[in-house]
N, C-alpha and C positions, 0 to 999 in steps of 0.2 A: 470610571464607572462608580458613583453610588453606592451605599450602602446597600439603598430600597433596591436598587434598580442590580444590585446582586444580587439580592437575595429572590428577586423578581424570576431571572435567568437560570439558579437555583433550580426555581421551582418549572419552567419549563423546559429545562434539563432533560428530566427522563422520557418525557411524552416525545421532544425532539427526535432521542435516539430509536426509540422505536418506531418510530415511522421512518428514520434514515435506514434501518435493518430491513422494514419493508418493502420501502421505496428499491434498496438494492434486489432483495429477492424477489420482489413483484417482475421486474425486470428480464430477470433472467425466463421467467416463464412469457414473457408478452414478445422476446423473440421467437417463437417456436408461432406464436399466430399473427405477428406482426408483419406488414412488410415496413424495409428499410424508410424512415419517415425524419421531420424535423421535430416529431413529435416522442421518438423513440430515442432519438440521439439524446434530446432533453432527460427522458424518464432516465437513461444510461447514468446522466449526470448527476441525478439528484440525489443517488445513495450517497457515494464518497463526500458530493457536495453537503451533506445534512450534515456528515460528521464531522467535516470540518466547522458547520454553524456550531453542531454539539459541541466541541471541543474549546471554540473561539468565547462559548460563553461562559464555560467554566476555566478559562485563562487568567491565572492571578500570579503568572510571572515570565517569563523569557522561555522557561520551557514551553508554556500553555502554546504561549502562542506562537512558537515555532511548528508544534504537535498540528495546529489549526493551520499553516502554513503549507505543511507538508499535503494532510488531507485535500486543503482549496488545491495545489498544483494535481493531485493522484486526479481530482473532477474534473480539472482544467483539459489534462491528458486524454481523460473518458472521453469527452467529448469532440476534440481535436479529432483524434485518432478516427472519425468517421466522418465527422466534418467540415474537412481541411485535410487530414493525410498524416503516411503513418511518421514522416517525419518530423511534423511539426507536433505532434501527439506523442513520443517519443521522447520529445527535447522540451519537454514538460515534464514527463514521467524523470527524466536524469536530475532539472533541478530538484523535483522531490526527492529525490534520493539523496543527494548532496544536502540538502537542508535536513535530511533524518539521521545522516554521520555525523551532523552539528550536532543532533540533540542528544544522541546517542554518545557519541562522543563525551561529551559534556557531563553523562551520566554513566560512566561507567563503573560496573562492579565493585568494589576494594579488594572482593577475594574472588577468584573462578578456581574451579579444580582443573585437574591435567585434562580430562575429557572436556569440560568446555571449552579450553583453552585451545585442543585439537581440532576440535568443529570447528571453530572460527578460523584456525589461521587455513583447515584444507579446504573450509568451503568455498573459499576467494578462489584461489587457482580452480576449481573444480566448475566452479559456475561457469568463469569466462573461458576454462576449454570447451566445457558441452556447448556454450551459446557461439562459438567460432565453429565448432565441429558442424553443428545439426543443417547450416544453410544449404540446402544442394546448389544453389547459382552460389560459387566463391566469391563472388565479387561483392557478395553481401555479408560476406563472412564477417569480414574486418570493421565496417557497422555494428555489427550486432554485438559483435564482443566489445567494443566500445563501450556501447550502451549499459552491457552488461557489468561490467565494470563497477560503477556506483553503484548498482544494483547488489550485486555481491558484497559490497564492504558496508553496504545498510544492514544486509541480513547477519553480519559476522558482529558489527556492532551489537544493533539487537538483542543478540544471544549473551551477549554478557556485560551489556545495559542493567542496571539496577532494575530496570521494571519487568514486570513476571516476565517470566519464560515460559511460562502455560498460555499468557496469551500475547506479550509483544513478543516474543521470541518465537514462539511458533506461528505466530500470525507473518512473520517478516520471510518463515521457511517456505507457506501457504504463497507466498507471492512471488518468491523466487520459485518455485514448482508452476504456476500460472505463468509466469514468463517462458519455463523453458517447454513448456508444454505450446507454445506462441512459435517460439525457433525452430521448436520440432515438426512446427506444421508446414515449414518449409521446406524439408525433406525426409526423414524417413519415417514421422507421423501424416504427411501427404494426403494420406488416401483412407488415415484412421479415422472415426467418432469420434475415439477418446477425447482430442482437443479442443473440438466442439463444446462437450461434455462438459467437460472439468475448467473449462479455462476460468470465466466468470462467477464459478461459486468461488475458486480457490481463493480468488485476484480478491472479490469482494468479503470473501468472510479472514483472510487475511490482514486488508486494511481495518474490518471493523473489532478485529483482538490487536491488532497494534496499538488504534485509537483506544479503545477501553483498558488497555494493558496502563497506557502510560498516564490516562487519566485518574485511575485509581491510586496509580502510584504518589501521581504529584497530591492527589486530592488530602494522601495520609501524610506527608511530610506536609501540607497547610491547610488547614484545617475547615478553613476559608471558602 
């Protein structure tokens, strides 16, 4: 890339992200008068989908564009997950996960206190009991804690990742809450709203303070 043609990117940066913020929460209202369409499954796509564009264009190193990576797979998943199935929608959402303990990974902390230290190490076992526990068909038990799995060591990283904790670290809690609020509708949230409710604000405004969290961060270490 360019000087011009960064500084270009730069500049439609911000307009991006606010229409990736839109395009997510326009969404969540255009299910309540929508029926299921090829045209909804797309809208579903284009929040995550935008922030990955947003993220890919301000990418000026191996973080950036892992950040943009993870995002394009969360879209990838959005979209699967209605049309195609929840497995193959799933097994998108895991590589993202696995590709956010890279970046995470990569960035971790120099110092955490004993209390963040605690949250990470109990929210791992914590996650993948409740996502084993919640299924009422057992036979789906052992999937879902699978899944859960990476899901749990992205949000453990996360939290004591160098980039904020106001918003990639609570943004990563926001999506582990969205997930189990997902397991829980298998059995003994069944027959709640709540899941309805809450799944796709948490899920979306979760990815959109990870992506902003870790953008800000890399942006102050290069200036770029």
């Amino acid at each position: 890339m360019t000087e011009e043609s960064s500084s270009k990117a730069g500049d439609l940066a911000p307009a991006v992200l606010v229409i990736a913020l839109l395009a997510g929460l326009s969404y969540y209202l255009a299910t309540r008068f929508m029926e299921p369409s090829a045209l909804l499954i797309a809208w579903k796509g284009a929040g995550v989908g935008l922030l990955a564009v947003w993220a890919a264009m301000q990418a000026r190193s191996l973080d950036g564009w892992l950040l943009a990576l993870v995002m394009a797979l969360g879209a990838t998943g959005d979209v699967l997950l209605d049309a195609v199935g929840t497995v193959q929608g799933g097994m998108a959402f895991m590589a993202g996960h696995l590709i956010a303990i890279t970046l995470f990974f990569r960035n971790r902390r120099s110092e955490t206190t004993l209390s963040q230290k605690l949250l990470a190490v109990l929210l791992v076992p914590v996650v993948i009991w409740l996502s084993w526990t919640f299924p009422a068909d057992r036979g789906m038990a052992s999937g879902v804690a699978l899944y859960a799995t990476p899901l749990a060591f992205m949000a453990a990283l996360a939290w004591i990742s160098r980039f904020s904790r106001y918003l990639t670290g609570i943004g990563a809690l926001l999506f582990v809450v969205s997930d189990l609020l997902i397991f829980a509708r298998m059995g003994p949230l069944a027959s709640s709203l709540v899941p309805g409710l809450l799944i796709w604000p948490l899920y979306f405004t979760g990815q959109a303070m990870i992506a902003i969290g870790v953008v800000k961060t890399l942006a102050g270490r290069d200036p770029a």
